[in-house]
C-alpha atoms as a printed R data frame, in Angstrom:
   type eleno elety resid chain resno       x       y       z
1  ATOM     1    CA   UNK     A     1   0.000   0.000   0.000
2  ATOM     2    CA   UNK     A     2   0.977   3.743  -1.020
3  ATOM     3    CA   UNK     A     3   2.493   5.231   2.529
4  ATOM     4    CA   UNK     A     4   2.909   8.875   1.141
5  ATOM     5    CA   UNK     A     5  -0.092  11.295  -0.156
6  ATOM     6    CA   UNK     A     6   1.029  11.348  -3.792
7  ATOM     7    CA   UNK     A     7   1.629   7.889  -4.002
8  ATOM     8    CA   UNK     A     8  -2.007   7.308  -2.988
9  ATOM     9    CA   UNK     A     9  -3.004   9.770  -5.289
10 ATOM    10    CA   UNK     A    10  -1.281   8.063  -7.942
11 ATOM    11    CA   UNK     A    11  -2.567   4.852  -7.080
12 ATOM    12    CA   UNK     A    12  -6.134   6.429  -7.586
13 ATOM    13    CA   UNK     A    13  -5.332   7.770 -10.984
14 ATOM    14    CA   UNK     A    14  -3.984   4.609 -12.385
15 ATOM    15    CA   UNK     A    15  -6.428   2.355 -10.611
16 ATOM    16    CA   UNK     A    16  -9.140   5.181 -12.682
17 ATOM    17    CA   UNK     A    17  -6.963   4.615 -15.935
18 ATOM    18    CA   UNK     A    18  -6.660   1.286 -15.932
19 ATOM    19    CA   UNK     A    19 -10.555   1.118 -15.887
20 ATOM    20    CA   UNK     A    20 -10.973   3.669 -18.416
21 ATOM    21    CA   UNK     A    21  -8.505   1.870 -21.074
22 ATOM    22    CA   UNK     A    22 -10.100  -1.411 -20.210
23 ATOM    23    CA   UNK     A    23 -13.511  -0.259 -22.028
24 ATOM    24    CA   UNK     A    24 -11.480   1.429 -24.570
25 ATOM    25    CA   UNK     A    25  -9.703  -1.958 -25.497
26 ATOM    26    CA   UNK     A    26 -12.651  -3.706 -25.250
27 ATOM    27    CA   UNK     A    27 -14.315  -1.408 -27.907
28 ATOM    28    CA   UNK     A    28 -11.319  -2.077 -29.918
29 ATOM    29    CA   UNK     A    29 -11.414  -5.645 -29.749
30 ATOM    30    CA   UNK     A    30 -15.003  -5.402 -30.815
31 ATOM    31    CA   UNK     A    31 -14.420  -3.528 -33.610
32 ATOM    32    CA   UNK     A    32 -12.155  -5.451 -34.738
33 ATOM    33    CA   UNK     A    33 -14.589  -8.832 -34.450
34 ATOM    34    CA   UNK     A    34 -16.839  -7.011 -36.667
35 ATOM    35    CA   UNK     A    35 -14.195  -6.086 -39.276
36 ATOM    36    CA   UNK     A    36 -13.342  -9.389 -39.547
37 ATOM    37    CA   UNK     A    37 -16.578 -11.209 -39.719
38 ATOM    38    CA   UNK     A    38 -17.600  -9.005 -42.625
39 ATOM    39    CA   UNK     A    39 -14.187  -9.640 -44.803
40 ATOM    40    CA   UNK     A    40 -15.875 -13.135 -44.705
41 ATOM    41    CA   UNK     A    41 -18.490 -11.965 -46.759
42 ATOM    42    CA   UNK     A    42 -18.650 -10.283 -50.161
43 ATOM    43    CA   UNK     A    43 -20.002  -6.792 -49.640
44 ATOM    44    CA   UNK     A    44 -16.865  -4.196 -49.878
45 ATOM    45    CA   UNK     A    45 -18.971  -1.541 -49.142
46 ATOM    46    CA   UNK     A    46 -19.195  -2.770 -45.611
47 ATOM    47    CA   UNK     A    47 -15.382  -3.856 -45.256
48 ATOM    48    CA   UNK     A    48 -14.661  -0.260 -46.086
49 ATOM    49    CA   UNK     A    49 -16.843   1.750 -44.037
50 ATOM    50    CA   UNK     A    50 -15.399  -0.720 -41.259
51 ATOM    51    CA   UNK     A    51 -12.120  -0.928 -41.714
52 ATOM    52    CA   UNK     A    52 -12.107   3.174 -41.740
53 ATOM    53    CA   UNK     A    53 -14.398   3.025 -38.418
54 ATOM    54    CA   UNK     A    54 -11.466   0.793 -37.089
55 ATOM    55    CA   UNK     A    55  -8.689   2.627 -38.163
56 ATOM    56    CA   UNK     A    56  -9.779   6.292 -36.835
57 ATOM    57    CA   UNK     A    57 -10.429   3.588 -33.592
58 ATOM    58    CA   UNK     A    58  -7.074   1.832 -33.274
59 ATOM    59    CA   UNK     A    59  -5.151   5.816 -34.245
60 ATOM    60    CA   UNK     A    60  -7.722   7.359 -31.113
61 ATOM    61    CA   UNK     A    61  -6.220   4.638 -29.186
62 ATOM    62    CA   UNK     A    62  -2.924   5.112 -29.916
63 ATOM    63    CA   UNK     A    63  -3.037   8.962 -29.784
64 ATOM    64    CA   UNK     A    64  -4.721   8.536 -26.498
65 ATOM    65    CA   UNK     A    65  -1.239   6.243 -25.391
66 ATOM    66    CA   UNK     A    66  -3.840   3.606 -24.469
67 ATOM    67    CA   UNK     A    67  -2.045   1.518 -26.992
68 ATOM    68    CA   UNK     A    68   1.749   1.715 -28.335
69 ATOM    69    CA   UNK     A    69   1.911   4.074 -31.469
70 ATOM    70    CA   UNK     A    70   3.970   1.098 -33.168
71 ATOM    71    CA   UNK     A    71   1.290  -1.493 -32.060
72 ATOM    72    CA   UNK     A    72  -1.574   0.569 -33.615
73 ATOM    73    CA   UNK     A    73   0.555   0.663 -36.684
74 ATOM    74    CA   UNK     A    74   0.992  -2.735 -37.000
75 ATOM    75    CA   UNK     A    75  -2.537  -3.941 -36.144
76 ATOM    76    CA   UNK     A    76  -3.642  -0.946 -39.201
77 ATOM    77    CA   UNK     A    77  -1.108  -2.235 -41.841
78 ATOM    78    CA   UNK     A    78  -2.408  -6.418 -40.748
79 ATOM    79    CA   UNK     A    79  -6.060  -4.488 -41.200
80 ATOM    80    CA   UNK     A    80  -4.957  -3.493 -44.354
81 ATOM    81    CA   UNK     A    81  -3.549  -6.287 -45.932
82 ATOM    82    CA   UNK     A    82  -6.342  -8.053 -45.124
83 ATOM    83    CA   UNK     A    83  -8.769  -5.477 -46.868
84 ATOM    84    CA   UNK     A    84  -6.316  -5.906 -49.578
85 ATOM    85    CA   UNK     A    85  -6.549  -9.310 -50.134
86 ATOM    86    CA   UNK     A    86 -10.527  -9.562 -49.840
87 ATOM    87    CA   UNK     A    87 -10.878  -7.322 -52.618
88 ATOM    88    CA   UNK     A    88  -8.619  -8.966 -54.844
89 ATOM    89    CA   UNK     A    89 -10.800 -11.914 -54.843
């Protein structure tokens, strides 16, 4: 346990922070679910409009320092290739 003021303080704000990026994640992961359930199927239209909703998502995320900036690019270029390759077929 924290034994000086700020150190309880602190423990408050990350204890509120780590419940705050918790939902965020959780919307990410969910996002993501979606994206990928609808590269399954054939309408592009969809897949785009998704993969942009997920994108601006994963870039919030990262902006937010919820995520790494280098992890948000990774999981957008793996996004991408993946758009990529359903539209090819």
């Amino acid at each position: 346990m924290a034994n000086h003021k700020d150190a309880v303080k602190r423990a408050a704000q990350a204890e509120r922070l780590r419940v705050r990026n918790r939902g965020y994640r959780t919307e990410m992961r969910n996002q993501l679910k979606k994206l990928r359930g609808l590269l399954l199927g054939s309408d592009q239209k969809a897949v785009q409009a998704e993969f942009r909703q997920a994108v601006s998502l994963i870039q919030k995320l990262a902006a937010k320092g919820v995520i790494h900036r280098n992890q948000a690019a990774r999981r957008v270029a793996r996004l991408a290739a993946a758009v990529r390759k359903t539209a090819a077929k």
